[in-house]
Structure formats: structure tokens, C-alpha cells
Backbone as CSV, one residue per row, in Angstrom:
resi,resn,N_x,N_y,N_z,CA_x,CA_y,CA_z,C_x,C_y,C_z
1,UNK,24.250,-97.788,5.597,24.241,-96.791,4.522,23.115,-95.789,4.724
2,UNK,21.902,-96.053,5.549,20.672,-95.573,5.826,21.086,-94.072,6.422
3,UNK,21.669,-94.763,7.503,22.042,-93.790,8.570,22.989,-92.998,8.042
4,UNK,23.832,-93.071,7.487,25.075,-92.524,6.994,24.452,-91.078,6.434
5,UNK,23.584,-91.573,5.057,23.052,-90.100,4.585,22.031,-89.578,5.136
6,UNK,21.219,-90.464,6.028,20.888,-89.565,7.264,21.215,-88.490,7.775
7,UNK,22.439,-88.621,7.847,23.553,-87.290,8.920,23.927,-86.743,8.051
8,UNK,24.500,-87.009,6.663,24.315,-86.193,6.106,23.386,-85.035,5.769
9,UNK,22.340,-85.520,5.649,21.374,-84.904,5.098,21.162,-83.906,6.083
10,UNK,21.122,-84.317,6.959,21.011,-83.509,8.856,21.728,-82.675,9.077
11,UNK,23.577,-82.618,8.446,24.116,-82.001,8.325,24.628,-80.890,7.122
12,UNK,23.263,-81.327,6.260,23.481,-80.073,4.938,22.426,-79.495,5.214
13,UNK,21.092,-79.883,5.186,19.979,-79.242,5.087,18.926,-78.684,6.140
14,UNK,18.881,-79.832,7.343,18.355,-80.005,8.183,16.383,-80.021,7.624
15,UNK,16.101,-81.179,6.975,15.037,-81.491,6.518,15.404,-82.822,5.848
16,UNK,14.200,-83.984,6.380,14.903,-84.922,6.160,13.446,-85.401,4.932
17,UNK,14.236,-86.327,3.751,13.258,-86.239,2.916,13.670,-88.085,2.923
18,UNK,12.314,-88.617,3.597,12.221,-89.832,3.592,11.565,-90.430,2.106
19,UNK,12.019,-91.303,0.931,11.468,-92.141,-0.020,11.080,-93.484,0.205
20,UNK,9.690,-93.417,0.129,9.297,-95.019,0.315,8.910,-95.371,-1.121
21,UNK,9.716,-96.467,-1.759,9.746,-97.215,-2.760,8.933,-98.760,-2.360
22,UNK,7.965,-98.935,-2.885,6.179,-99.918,-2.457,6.964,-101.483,-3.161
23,UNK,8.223,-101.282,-4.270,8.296,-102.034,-4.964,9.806,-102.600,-4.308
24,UNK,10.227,-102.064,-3.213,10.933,-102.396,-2.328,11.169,-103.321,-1.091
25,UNK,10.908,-104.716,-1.267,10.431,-105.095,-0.038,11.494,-106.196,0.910
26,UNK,11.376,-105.634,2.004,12.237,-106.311,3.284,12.707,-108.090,2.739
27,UNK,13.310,-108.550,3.600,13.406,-109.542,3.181,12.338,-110.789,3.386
28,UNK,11.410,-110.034,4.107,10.369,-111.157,4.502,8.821,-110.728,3.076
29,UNK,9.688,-110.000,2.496,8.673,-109.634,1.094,7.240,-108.600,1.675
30,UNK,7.190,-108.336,3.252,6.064,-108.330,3.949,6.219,-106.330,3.670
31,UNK,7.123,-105.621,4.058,6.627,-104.239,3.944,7.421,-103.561,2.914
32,UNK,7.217,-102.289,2.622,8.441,-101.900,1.943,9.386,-100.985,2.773
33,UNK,10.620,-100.728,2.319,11.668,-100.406,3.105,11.857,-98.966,2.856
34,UNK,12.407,-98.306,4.248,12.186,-96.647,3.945,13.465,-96.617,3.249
35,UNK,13.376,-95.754,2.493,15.225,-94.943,2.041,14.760,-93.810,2.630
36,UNK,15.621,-93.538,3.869,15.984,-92.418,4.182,17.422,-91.690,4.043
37,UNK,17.249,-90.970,2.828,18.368,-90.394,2.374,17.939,-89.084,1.662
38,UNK,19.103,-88.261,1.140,19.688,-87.479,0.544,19.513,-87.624,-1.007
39,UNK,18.448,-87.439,-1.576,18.211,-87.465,-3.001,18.954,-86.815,-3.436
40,UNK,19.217,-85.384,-3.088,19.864,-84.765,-3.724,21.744,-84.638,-3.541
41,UNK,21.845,-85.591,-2.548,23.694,-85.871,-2.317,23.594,-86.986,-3.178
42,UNK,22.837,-87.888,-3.430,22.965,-88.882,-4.693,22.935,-88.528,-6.141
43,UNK,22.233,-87.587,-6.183,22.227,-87.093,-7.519,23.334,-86.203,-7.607
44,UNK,23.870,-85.641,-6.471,25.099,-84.865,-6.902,26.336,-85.562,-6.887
45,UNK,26.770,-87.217,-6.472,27.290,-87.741,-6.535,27.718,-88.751,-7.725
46,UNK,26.290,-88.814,-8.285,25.659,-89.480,-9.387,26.499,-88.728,-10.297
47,UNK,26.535,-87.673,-10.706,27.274,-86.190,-11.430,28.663,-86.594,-11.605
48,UNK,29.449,-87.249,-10.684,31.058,-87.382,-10.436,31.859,-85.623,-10.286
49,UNK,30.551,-85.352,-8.885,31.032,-83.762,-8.574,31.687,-83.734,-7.217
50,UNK,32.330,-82.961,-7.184,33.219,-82.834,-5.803,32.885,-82.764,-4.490
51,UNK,32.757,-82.601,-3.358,32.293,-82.271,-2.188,32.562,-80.797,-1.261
52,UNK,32.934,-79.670,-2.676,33.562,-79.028,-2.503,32.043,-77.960,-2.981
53,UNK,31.492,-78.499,-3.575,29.822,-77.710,-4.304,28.870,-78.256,-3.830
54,UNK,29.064,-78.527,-2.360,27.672,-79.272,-1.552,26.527,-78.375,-1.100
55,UNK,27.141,-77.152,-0.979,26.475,-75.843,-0.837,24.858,-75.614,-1.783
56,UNK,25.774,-75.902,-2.854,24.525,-76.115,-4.217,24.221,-77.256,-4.534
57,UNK,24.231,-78.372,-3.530,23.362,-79.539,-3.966,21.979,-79.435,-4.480
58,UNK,21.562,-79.124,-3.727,19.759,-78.771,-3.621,19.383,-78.407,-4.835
59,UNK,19.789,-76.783,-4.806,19.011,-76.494,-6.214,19.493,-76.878,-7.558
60,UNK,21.275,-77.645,-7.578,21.209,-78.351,-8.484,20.559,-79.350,-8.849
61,UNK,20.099,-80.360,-7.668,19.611,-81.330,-8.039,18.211,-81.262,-8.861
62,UNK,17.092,-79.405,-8.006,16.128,-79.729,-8.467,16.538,-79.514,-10.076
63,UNK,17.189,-78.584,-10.242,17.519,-78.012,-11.868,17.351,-79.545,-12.814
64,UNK,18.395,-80.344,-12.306,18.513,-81.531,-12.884,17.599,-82.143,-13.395
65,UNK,16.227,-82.095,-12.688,15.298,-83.116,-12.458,14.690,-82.195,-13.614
66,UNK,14.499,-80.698,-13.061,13.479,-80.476,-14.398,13.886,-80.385,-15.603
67,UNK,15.219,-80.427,-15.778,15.683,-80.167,-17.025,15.984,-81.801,-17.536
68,UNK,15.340,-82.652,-17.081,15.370,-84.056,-17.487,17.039,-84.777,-17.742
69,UNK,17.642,-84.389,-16.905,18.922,-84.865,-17.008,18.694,-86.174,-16.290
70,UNK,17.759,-86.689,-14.954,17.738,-87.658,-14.277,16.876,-88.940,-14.840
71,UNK,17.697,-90.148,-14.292,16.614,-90.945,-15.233,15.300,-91.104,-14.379
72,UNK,14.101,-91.285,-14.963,13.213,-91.432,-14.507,12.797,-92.298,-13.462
73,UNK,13.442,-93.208,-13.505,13.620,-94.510,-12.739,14.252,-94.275,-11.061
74,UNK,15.240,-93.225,-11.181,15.489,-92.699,-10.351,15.249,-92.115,-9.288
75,UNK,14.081,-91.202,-9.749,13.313,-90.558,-8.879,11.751,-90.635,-9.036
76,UNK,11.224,-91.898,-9.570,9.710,-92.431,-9.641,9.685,-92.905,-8.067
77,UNK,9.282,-92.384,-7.118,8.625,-93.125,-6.040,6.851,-92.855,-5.780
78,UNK,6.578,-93.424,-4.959,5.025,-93.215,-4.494,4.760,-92.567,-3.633
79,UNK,5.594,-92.550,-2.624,5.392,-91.927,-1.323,6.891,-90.738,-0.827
80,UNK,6.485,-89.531,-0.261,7.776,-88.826,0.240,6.926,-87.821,1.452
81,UNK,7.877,-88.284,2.349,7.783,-87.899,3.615,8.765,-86.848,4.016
82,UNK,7.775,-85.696,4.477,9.148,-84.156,4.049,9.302,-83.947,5.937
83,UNK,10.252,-84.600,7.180,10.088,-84.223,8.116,10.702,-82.776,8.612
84,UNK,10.293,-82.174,9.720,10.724,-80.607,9.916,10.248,-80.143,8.881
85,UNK,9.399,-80.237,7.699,9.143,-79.178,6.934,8.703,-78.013,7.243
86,UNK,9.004,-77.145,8.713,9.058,-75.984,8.454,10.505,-75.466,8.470
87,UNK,11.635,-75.916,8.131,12.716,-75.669,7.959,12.997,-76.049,6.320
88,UNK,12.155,-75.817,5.752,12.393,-75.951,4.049,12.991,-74.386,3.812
89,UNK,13.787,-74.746,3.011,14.050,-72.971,2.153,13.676,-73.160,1.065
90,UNK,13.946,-71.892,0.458,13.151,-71.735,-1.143,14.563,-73.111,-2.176
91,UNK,15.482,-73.301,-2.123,16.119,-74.429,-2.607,15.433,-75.673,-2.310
92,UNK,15.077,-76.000,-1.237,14.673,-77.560,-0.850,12.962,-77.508,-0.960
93,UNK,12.436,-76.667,-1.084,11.382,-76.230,-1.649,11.260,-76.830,-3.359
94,UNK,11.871,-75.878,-4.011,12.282,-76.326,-5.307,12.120,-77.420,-5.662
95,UNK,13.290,-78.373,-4.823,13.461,-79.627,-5.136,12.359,-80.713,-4.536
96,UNK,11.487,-80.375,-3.709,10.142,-80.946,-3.803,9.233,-80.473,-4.757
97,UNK,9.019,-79.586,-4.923,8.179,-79.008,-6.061,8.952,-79.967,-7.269
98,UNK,9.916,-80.320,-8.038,10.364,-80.363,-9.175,10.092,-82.086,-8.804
99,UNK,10.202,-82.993,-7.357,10.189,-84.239,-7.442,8.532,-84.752,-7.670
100,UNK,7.527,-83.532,-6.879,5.931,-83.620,-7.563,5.672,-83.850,-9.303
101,UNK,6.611,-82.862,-9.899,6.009,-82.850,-11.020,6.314,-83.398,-11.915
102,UNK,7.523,-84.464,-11.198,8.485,-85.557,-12.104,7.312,-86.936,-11.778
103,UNK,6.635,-86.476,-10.501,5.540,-88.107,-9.762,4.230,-87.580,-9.589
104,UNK,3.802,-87.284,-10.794,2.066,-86.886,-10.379,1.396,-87.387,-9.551
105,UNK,1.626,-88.981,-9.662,0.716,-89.747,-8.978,1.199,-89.917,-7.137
106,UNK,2.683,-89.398,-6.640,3.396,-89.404,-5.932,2.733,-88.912,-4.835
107,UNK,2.667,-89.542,-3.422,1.671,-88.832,-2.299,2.834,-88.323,-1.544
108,UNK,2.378,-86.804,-1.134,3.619,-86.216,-0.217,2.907,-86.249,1.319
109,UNK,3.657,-86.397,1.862,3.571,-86.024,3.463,4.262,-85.353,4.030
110,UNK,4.022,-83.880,4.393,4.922,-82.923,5.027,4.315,-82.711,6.667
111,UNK,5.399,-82.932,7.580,5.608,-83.030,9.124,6.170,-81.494,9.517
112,UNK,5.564,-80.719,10.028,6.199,-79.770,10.623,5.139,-78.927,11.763
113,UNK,6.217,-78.060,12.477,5.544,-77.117,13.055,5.725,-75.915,12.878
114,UNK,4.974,-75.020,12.506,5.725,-73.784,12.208,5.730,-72.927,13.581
115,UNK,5.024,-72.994,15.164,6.018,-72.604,15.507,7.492,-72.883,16.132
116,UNK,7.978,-74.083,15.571,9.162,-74.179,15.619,10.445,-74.293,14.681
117,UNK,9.991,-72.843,13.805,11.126,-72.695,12.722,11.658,-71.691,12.935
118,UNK,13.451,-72.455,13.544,14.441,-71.548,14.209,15.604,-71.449,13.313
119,UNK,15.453,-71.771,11.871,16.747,-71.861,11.298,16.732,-71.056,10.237
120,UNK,15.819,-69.076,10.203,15.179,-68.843,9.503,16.991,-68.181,8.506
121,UNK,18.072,-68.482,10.005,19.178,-67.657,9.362,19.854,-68.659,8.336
122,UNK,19.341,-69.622,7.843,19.754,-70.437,6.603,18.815,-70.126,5.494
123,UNK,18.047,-69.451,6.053,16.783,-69.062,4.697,15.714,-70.313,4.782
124,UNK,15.830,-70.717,5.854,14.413,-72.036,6.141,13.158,-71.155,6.496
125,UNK,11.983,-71.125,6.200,10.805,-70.424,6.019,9.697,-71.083,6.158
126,UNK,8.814,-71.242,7.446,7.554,-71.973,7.259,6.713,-71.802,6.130
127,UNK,6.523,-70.449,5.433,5.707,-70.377,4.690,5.967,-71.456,3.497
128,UNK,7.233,-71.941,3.321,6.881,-72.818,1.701,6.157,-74.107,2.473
129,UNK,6.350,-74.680,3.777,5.040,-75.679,4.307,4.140,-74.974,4.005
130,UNK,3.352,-74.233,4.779,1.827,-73.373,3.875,1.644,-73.713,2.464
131,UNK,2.893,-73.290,1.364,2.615,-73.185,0.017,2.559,-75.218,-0.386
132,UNK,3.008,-75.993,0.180,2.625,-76.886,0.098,1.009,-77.651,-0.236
133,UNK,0.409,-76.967,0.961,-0.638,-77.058,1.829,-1.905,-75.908,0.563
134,UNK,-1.572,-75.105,0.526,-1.934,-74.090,-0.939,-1.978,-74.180,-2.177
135,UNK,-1.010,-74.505,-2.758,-0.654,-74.873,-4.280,-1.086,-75.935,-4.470
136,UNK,-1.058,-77.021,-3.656,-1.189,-78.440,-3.718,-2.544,-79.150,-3.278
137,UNK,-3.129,-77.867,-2.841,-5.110,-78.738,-2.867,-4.757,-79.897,-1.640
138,UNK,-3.824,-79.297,-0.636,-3.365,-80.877,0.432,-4.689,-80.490,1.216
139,UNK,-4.456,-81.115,2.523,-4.690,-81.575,3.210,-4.782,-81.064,5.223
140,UNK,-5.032,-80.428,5.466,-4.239,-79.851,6.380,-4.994,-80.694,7.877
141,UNK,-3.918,-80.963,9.093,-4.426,-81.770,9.899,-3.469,-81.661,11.166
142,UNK,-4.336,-81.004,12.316,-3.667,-80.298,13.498,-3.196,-81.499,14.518
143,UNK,-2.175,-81.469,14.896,-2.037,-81.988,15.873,-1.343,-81.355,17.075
144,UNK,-2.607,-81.250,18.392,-2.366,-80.606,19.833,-2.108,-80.732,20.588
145,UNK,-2.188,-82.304,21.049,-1.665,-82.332,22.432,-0.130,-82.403,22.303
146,UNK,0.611,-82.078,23.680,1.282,-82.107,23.777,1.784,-82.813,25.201
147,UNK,2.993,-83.921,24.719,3.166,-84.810,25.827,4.255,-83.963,26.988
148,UNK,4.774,-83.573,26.454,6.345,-82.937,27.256,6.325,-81.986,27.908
149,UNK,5.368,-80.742,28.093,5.479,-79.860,28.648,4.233,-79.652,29.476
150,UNK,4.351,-79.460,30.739,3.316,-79.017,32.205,2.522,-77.774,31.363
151,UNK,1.532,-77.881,32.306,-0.036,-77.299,32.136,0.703,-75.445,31.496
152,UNK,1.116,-75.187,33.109,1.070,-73.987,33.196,2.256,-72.955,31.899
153,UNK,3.113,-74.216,31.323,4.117,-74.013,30.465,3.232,-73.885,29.048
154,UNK,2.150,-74.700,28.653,1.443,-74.369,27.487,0.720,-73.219,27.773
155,UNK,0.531,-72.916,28.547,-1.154,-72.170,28.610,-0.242,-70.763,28.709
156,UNK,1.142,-70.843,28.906,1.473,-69.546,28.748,2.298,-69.365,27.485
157,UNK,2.629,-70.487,26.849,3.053,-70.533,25.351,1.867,-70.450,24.039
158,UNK,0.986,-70.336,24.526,-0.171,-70.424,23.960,-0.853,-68.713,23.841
159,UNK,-0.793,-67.941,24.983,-0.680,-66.891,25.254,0.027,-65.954,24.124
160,UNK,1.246,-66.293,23.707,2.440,-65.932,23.350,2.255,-66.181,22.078
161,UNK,2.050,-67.339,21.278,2.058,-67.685,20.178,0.845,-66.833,19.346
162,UNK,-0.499,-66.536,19.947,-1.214,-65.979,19.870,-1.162,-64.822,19.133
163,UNK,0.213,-63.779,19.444,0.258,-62.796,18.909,1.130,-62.788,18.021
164,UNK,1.804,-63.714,17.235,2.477,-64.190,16.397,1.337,-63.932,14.802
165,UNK,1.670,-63.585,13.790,0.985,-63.676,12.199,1.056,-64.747,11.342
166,UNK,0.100,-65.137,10.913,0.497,-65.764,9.912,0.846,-67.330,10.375
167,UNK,-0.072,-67.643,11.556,0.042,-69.308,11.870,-0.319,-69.984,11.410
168,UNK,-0.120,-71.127,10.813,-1.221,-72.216,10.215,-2.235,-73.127,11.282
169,UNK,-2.002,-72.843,12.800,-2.698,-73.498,13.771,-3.751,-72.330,14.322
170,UNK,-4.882,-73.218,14.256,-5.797,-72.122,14.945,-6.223,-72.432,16.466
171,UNK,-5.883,-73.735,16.553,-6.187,-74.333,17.831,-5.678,-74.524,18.965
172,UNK,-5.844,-74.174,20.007,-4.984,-74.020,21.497,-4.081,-75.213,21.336
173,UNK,-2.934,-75.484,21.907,-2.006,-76.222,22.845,-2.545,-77.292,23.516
174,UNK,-2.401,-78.170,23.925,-3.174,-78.585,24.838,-2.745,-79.776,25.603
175,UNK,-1.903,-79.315,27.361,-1.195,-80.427,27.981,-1.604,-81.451,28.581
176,UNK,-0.991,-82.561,27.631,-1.634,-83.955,28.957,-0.920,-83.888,29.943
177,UNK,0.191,-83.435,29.845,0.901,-83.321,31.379,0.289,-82.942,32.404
178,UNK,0.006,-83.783,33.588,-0.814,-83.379,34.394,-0.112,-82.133,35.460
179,UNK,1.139,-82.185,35.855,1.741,-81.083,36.491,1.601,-80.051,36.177
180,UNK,1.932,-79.120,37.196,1.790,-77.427,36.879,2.265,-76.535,36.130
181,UNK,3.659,-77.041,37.043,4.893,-76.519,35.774,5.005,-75.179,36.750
182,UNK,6.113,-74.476,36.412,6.510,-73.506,36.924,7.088,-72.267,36.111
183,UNK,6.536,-70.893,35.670,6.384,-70.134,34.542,6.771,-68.791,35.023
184,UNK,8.142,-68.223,35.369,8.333,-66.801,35.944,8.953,-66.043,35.331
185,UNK,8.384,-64.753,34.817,8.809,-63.596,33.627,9.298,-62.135,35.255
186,UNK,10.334,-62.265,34.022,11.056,-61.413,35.359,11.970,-59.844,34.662
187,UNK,12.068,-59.187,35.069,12.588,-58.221,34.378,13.975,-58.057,35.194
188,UNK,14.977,-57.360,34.240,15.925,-56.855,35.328,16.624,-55.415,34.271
189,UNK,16.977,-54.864,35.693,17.213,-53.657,34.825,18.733,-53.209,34.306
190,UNK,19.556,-54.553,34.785,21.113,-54.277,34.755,21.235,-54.397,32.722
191,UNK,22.229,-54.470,32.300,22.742,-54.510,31.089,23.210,-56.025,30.361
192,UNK,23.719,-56.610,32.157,24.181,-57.793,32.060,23.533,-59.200,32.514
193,UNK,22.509,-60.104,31.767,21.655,-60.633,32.541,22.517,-61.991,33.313
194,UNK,23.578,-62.446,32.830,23.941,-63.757,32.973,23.910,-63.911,34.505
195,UNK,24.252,-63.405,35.743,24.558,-63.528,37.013,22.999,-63.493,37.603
196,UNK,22.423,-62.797,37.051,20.901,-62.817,37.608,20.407,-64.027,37.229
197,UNK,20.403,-64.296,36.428,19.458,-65.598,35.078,20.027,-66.571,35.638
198,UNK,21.501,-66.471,36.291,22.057,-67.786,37.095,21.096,-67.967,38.460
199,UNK,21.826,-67.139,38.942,20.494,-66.880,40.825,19.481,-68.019,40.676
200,UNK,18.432,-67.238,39.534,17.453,-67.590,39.532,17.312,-69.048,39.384
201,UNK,17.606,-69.486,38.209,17.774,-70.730,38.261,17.971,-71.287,39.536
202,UNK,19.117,-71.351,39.711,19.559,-71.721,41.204,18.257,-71.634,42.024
203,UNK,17.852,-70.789,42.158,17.177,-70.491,43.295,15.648,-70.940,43.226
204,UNK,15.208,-71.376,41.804,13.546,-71.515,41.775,13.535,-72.937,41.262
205,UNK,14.672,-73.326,40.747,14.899,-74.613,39.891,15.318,-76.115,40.560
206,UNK,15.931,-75.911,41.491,16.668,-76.702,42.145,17.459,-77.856,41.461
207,UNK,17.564,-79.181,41.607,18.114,-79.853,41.036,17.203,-80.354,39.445
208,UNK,18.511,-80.886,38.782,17.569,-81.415,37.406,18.603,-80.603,36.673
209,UNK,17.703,-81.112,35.359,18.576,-80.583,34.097,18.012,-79.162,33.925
210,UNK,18.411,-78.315,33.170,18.414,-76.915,32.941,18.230,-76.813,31.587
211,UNK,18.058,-75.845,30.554,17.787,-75.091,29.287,17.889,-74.184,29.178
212,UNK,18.711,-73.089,28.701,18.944,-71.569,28.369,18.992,-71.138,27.170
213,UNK,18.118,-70.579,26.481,18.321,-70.349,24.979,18.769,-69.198,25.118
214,UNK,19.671,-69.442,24.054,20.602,-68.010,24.016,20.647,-67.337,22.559
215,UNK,20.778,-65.977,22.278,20.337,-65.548,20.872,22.114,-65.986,20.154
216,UNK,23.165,-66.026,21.085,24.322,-66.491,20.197,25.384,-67.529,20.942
217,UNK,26.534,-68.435,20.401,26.658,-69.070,21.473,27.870,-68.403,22.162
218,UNK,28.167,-67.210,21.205,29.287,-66.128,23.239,28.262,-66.098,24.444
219,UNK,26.872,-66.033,23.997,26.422,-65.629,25.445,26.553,-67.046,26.248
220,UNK,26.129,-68.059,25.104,26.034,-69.162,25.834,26.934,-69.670,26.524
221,UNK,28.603,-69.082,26.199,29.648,-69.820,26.618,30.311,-69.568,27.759
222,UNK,29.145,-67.547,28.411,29.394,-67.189,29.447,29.012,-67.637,30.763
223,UNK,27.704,-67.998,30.372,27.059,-68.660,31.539,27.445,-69.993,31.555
224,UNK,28.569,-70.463,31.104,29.127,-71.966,31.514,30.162,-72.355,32.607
């Protein structure tokens, strides 16, 4: 059942809002058990509403909460763990804001990076992480290294990010990867990049897996 609204949740919102209930405990009585789910597909289910208004889960649910329609019992936890929170929008925003002020005593933990918020065309916005971090007298706490990517791949993403506004990181990148890595900015002057962008690959990459980000997926479906 864990997993189930897992994917859900993955597949409405893409922000996953973990509840740890303290008064919840495994069967060995020893920890308590995560609910990782969809507060707000339960509460809209809770409703006896269709799957046809999933669109407006979110900000119904927060509505709900502040307008005391939910029982208290419901949504009293201690702990909420907001992961990707830089893919919050002003709806799922809301509905953390409205689950704070239903759990004063409630400790939040929000996981994100803001520079990796790519889903700004759903209306996901690093800044409500910031307003978290702002409104809320939190906490703020960098984490730099990075395991996955070669030397020469940070130090030129680092470069880059640099001239970006409005970061919440002030602190370099920083690869344990001991390799070099391989980093080539290339211009071309045709109209059409896909046959070049292939070459290259080919030609500097050799075997292994590949990555092409593409701004839509026609382009992506050309170079296949």
C-alpha cells in the first residue's frame, strides 16, 4: 500500500511528502514506521470524490485542513519530510503551510536542490523551499560533495551556476570523484544540431551509456 501511493504521489505532484507517526511502531515495537504517502489523495478520497478532480487535490486538501473539515487525528503527526522540495508549487506549498499550522509542535524537513528545479512548467518553484527556510526561522544546511560526477564536470558546473540569481548555496561543488571527466563546449553554426551532436558523441565518447537533454521530446525522438 506504501508503494502504491508512492507512485501516485510521483505521478500527481512529483514531491514526495513522507509522515512519520512516533506512535506507530513496527512490529518489533523498536522504530516507528514511515507512511509514505499522499495526504492529500487520502483526504481526497476520504471526500468520496472522483478521480476525475485529481488535478485539484492539493489545494483542496490544503482548503480542507484550514477550514477544519479534517479530523485532527488525521493529520497530527510529529515529523514531515518534504523530498525534492524544490519542485513544490504554490498548491503543495499551501498544503504544507496549512499541515504546520494544524502541528505547531510538528518538525519539518525539507530535501532539495534548487539547482535542480526542472519542472518550473508545472508551476514547481524553488523559491517556496527558500520561503520555508524564511517564514519558518528553519534551519539552513549545505550539502557539497558530490559523489557522481568527475572533477572537471563540477568545476565547470560550478562556473555556470555562479551566474545564476537568487541561489540558496553559497558554497562551491565539490568532487570526490577522483577522475577528470571530460567537458567540451562547442559551437556550430548549422540550424540543425542533431547530426553534429551525434559525431561528436561518437567520436569523443566512445562506448558507455550516453545523456542528451533535450528542450522537447520531438527533438529527442530525432536523434533516436
Amino acid at each position: 500500500l506504501t508503494n502504491i501511493f508512492y507512485r501516485v504521489l510521483r505521478d500527481l505532484h512529483g514531491t514526495i511528502c513522507v509522515v512519520v507517526d512516533k506512535e506507530y511502531k513496527d512490529k518489533n515495537g523498536e522504530y516507528p514506521k514511515l507512511l509514505t504517502m499522499s495526504l492529500a489523495y487520502l483526504l481526497y478520497f476520504y471526500k468520496n470524490d472522483t478521480p476525475d478532480d485529481a488535478k485539484d487535490v492539493v489545494s483542496r486538501a490544503a482548503q480542507m485542513i484550514n477550514e477544519g473539515e479534517v479530523e485532527p487525528n488525521r493529520i497530527a503527526k510529529t515529523v514531515l519530510v518534504i523530498d525534492e522540495a524544490q519542485d513544490m508549487s504554490s498548491k503543495e506549498y499551501a498544503l504544507v503551510h496549512a499541515l504546520m499550522k494544524a502541528n505547531e509542535e510538528m518538525r519539518v524537513i525539507a530535501v532539495g536542490d534548487d539547482d535542480q528545479n526542472i519542472y518550473e512548467f508545472r508551476g514547481s518553484d524553488s523559491a517556496y523551499m527558500a520561503q520555508l527556510l524564511k517564514n519558518f526561522d528553519g534551519r539552513f544546511i549545505e550539502m557539497t560533495d558530490n559523489y557522481r560526477s568527475s572533477q572537471n564536470i563540477v568545476a565547470f558546473a560550478n562556473t555556470f551556476v555562479d551566474r545564476v540569481k537568487g541561489r540558496m548555496k553559497s558554497t562551491p561543488i565539490k568532487s570526490v570523484n577522483k577522475s577528470e571527466g571530460l567537458v567540451s563546449v562547442t559551437f556550430h553554426t548549422s540550424d540543425f544540431m542533431y547530426q553534429p551532436l551525434v559525431n561528436e558523441l561518437i567520436g569523443h565518447c566512445g562506448t558507455g551509456t550516453k545523456c542528451v537533454l533535450t528542450h522537447t521530446n520531438e527533438e529527442a525522438a530525432i536523434m533516436m
